[in-house]
C-alpha beads as a LAMMPS data file, in Angstrom:
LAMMPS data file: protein, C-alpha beads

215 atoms
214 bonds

1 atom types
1 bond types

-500.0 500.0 xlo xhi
-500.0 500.0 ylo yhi
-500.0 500.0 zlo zhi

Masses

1 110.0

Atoms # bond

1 1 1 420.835 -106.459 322.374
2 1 1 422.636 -109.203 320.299
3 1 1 425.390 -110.596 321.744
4 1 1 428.837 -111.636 319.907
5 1 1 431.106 -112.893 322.320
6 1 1 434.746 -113.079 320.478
7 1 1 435.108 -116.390 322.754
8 1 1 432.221 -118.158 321.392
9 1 1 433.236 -121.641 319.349
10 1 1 435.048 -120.561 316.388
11 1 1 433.894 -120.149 312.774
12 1 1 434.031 -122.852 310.408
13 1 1 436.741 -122.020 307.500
14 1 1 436.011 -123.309 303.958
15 1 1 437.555 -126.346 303.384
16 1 1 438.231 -125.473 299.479
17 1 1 438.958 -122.431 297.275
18 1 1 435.491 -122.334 296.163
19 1 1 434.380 -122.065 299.367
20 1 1 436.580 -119.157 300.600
21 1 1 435.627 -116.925 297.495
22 1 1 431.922 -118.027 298.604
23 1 1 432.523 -116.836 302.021
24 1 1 434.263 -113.669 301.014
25 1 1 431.014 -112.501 298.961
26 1 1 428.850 -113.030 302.194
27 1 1 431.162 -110.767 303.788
28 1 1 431.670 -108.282 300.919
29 1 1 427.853 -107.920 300.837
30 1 1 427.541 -108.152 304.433
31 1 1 429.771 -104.949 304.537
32 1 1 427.509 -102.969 301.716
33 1 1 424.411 -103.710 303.234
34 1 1 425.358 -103.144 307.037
35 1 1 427.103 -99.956 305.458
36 1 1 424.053 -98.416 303.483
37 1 1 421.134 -99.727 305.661
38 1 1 422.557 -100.205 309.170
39 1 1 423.089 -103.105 310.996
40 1 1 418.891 -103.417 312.376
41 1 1 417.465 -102.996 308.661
42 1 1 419.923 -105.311 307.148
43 1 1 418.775 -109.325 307.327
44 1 1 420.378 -112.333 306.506
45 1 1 418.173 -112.477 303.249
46 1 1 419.205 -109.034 301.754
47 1 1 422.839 -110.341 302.828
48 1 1 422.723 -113.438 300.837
49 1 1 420.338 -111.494 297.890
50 1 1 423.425 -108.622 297.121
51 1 1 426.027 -111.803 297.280
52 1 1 423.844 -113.582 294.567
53 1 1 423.806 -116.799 297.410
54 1 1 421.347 -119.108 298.772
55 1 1 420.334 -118.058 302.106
56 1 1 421.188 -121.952 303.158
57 1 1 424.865 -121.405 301.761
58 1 1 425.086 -118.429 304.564
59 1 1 424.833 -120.893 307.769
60 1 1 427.524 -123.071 306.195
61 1 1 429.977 -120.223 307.225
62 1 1 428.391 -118.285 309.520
63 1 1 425.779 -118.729 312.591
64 1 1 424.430 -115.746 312.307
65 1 1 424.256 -111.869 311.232
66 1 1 426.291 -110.777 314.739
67 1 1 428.699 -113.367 313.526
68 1 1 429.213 -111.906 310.279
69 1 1 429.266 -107.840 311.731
70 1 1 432.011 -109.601 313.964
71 1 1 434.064 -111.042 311.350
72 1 1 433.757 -107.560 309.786
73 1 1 435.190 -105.746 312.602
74 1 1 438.111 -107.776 313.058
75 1 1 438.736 -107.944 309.485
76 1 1 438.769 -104.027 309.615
77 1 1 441.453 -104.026 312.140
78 1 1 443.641 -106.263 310.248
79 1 1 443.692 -104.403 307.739
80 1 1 443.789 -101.583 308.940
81 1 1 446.846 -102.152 310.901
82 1 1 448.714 -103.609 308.502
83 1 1 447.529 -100.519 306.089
84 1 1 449.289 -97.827 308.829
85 1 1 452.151 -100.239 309.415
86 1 1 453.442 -99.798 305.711
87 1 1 452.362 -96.205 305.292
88 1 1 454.514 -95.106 308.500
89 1 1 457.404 -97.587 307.412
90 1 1 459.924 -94.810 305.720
91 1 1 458.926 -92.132 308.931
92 1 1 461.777 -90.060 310.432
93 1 1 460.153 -89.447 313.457
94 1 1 457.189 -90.055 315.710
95 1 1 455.906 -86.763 314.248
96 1 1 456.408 -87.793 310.611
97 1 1 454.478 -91.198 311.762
98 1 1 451.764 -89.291 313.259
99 1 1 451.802 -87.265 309.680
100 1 1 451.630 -90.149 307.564
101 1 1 449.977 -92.325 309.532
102 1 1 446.629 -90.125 309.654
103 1 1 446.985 -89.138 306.215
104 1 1 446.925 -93.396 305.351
105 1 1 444.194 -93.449 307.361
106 1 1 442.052 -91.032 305.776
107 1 1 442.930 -92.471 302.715
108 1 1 441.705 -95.792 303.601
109 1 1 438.306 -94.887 305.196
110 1 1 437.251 -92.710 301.992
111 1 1 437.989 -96.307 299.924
112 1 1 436.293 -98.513 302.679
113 1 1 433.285 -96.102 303.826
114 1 1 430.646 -99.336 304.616
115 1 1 433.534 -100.981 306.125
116 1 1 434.395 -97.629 308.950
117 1 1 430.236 -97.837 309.235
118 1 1 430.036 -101.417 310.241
119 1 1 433.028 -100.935 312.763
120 1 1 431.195 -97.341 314.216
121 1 1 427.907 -99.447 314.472
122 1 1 429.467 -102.912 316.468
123 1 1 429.318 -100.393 319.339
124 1 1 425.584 -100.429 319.421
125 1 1 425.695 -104.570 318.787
126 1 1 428.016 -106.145 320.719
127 1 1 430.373 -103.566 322.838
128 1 1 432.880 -106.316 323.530
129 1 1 434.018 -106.323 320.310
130 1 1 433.797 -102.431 319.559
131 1 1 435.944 -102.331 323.067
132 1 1 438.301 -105.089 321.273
133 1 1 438.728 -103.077 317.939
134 1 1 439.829 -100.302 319.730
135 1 1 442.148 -101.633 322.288
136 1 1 444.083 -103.484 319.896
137 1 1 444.957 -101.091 318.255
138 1 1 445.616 -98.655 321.681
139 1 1 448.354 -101.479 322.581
140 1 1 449.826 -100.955 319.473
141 1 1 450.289 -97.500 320.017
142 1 1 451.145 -97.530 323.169
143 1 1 454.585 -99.732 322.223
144 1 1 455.061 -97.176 318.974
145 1 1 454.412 -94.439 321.958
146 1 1 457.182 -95.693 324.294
147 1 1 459.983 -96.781 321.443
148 1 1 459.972 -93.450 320.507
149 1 1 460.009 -91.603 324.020
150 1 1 462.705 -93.696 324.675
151 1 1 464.475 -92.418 321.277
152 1 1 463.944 -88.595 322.603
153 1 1 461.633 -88.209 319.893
154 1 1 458.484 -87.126 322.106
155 1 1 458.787 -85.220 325.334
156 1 1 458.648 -87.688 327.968
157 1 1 455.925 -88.709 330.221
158 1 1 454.778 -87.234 333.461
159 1 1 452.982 -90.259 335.507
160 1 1 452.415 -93.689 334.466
161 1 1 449.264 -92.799 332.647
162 1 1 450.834 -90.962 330.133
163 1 1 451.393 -93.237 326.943
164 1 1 447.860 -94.849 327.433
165 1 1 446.038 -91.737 327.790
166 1 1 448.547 -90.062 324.944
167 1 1 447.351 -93.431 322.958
168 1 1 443.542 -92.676 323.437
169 1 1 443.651 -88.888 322.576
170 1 1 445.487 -89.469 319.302
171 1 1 443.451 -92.474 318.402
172 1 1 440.399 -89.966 318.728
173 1 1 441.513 -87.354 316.867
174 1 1 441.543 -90.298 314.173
175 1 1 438.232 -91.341 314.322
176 1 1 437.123 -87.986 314.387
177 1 1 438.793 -86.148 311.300
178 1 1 437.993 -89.992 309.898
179 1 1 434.232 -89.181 310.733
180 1 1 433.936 -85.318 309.270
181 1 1 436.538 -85.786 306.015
182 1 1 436.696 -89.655 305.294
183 1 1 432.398 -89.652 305.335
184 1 1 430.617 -86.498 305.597
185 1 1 432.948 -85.107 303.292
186 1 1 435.155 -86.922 301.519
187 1 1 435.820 -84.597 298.780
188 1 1 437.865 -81.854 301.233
189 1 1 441.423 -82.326 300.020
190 1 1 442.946 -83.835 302.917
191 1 1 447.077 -82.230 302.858
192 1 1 445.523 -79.257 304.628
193 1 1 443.456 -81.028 306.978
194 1 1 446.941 -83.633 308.178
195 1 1 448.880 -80.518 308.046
196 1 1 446.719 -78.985 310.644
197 1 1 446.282 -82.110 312.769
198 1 1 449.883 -82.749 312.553
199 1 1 450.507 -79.010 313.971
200 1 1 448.240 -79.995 317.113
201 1 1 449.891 -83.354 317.725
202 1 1 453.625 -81.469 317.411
203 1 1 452.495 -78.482 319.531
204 1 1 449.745 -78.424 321.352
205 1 1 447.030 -75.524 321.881
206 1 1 450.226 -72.987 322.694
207 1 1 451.562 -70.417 320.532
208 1 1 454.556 -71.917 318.173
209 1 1 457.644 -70.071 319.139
210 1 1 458.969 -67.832 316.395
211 1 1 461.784 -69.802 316.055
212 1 1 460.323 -72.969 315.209
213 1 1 457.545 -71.228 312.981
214 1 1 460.373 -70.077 310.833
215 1 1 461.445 -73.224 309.816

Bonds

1 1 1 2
2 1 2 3
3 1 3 4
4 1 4 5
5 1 5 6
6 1 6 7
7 1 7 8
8 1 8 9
9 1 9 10
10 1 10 11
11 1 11 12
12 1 12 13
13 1 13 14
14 1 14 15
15 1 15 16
16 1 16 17
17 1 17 18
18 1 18 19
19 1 19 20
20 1 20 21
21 1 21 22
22 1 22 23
23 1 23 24
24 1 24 25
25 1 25 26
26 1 26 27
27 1 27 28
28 1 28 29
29 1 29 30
30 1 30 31
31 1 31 32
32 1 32 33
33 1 33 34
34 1 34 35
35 1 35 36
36 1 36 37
37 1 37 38
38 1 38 39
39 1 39 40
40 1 40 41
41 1 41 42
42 1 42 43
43 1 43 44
44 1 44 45
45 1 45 46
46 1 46 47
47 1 47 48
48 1 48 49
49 1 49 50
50 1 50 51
51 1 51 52
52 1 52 53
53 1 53 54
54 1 54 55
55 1 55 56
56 1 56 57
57 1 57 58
58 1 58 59
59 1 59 60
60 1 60 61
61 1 61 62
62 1 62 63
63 1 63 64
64 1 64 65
65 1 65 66
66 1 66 67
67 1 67 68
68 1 68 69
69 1 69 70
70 1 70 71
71 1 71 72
72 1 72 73
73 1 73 74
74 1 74 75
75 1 75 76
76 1 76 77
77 1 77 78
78 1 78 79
79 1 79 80
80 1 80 81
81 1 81 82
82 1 82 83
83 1 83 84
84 1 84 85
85 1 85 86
86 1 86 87
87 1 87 88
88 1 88 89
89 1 89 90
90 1 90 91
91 1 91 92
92 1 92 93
93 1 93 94
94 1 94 95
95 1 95 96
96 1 96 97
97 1 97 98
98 1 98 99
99 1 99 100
100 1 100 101
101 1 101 102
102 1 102 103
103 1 103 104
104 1 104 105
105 1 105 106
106 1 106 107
107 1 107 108
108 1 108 109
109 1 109 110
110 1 110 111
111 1 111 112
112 1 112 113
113 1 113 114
114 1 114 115
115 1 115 116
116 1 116 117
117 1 117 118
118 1 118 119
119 1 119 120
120 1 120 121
121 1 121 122
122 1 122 123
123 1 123 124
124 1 124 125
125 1 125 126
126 1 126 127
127 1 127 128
128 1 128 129
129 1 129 130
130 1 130 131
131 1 131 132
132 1 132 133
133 1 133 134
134 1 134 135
135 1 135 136
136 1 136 137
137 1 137 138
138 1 138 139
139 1 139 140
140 1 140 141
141 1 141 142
142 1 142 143
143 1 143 144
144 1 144 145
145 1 145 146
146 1 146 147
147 1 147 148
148 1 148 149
149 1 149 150
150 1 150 151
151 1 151 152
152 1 152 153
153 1 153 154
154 1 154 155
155 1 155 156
156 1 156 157
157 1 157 158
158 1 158 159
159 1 159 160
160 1 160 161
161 1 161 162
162 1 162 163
163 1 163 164
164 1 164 165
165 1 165 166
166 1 166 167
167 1 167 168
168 1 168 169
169 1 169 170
170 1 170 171
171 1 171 172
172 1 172 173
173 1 173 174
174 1 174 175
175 1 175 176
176 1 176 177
177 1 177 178
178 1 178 179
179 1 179 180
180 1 180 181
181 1 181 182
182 1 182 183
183 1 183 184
184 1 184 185
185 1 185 186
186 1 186 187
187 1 187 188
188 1 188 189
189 1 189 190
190 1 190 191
191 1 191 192
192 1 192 193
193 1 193 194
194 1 194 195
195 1 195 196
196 1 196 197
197 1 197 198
198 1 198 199
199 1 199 200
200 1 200 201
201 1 201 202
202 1 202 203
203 1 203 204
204 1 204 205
205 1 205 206
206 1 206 207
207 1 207 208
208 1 208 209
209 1 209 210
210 1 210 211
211 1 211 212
212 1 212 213
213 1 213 214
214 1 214 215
C-alpha cells in the first residue's frame, strides 16, 4: 500500500498565476480520472494526458500520484465545510441544521461525483488521511453538537460519549444517503429523501406522538 503521510515535507506552491491555474488542471484531471477509473488504473500519464500537460510539468507540483489523491481529499473537506457552513447559516434550530445541512450536502456530491469517489477511495490508499477527512469534520460537529445542547435545542446527553458518538452516527447517515442518492441515483428527487432523514434525526425509531404529528 502507498503511503501519504499528511506530515511529509510540504508541497511546493506555484510561485506565479500561471503556475497555480497549471496546478489546478493537474488536480481537476487528477479528480476525473481517479473518479472514472479508480485510483490503481489511473497513472501519472493519463493524469497529465486529460490536463493537456507535460508529464515533467506534473513533478514541478507534485511528488507523486498519492500526493495528488491527498491534495484531493483535503481539498474536498474544505470545501465541503465551508459548503455546509453557509447552507446551515439562516437555521432555526439544530433540527433545521440537520435539514439543510444534508440537503447541501446531497446537493454538492451530485455536482462533485469524481470528487466524493476520490475521498471514498483514500481509504484503500492511505487510511491516515481517510481517518483525517473524517475526523475533521467529527470535531466540527461535535462543537455544533454541544452549542446547541447547551441552547436546549437537543435532548441532552447521557455519558460523556454522547456528542462524539451522536457526531459519528449522523455523519454516517451522510455518507450513506450521499452513497445511494448523490451516486447510484442521482436523479431521485431528494425533498422526500431529507424529509425522511430529518424525521429519524428528530425522532428516532419510536412512534411520533399524535400531538407532534399534527403539527
Amino acid at each position: 500500500m502507498s503511503s501519504m503521510n499528511p506530515r511529509k515535507r510540504a508541497l511546493p506552491l506555484p510561485k506565479t498565476g500561471r503556475g497555480e491555474i497549471t496546478r489546478r488542471k493537474i488536480l481537476d484531471a487528477a479528480k476525473r480520472e481517479i473518479g472514472r477509473r479508480g485510483f490503481a488504473e489511473a497513472s501519472v500519464s493519463t493524469i497529465t494526458t486529460e490536463a493537456g500537460v507535460a508529464q515533467g510539468t506534473f513533478y514541478i507540483y507534485f511528488r507523486s500520484k498519492e500526493d495528488v489523491m491527498r491534495e484531493l481529499v483535503l481539498h474536498m473537506g474544505r470545501m465541503l465545510r465551508h459548503h455546509l457552513t453557509e447552507a446551515t447559516a439562516a437555521a432555526t434550530d439544530r433540527i433545521d441544521a440537520e435539514r439543510l445541512g444534508l440537503r447541501a450536502f446531497l446537493d454538492f456530491v451530485r455536482r462533485n461525483p469524481d470528487l466524493y469517489k476520490v475521498v471514498e477511495e483514500s481509504q484503500f490508499v492511505d487510511e491516515k488521511v481517510y481517518r483525517q477527512y473524517y475526523t475533521e469534520f467529527a470535531k466540527s460537529y461535535r462543537i455544533a453538537l454541544a452549542a446547541s445542547e447547551k441552547r436546549g435545542e437537543i435532548a441532552p446527553g447521557r455519558n460523556g460519549h454522547t456528542i462524539e458518538v451522536r457526531a459519528w452516527m449522523l455523519m454516517g447517515i451522510a455518507v450513506f444517503l450521499g452513497q445511494r442518492y448523490g451516486l447510484w441515483d442521482p436523479k431521485v428527487p431528494l425533498d422526500p429523501i431529507v424529509e425522511a432523514a430529518t424525521g429519524m434525526i428528530a425522532h428516532g425509531l419510536l412512534p411520533v406522538p399524535a400531538a407532534t404529528k399534527s403539527r
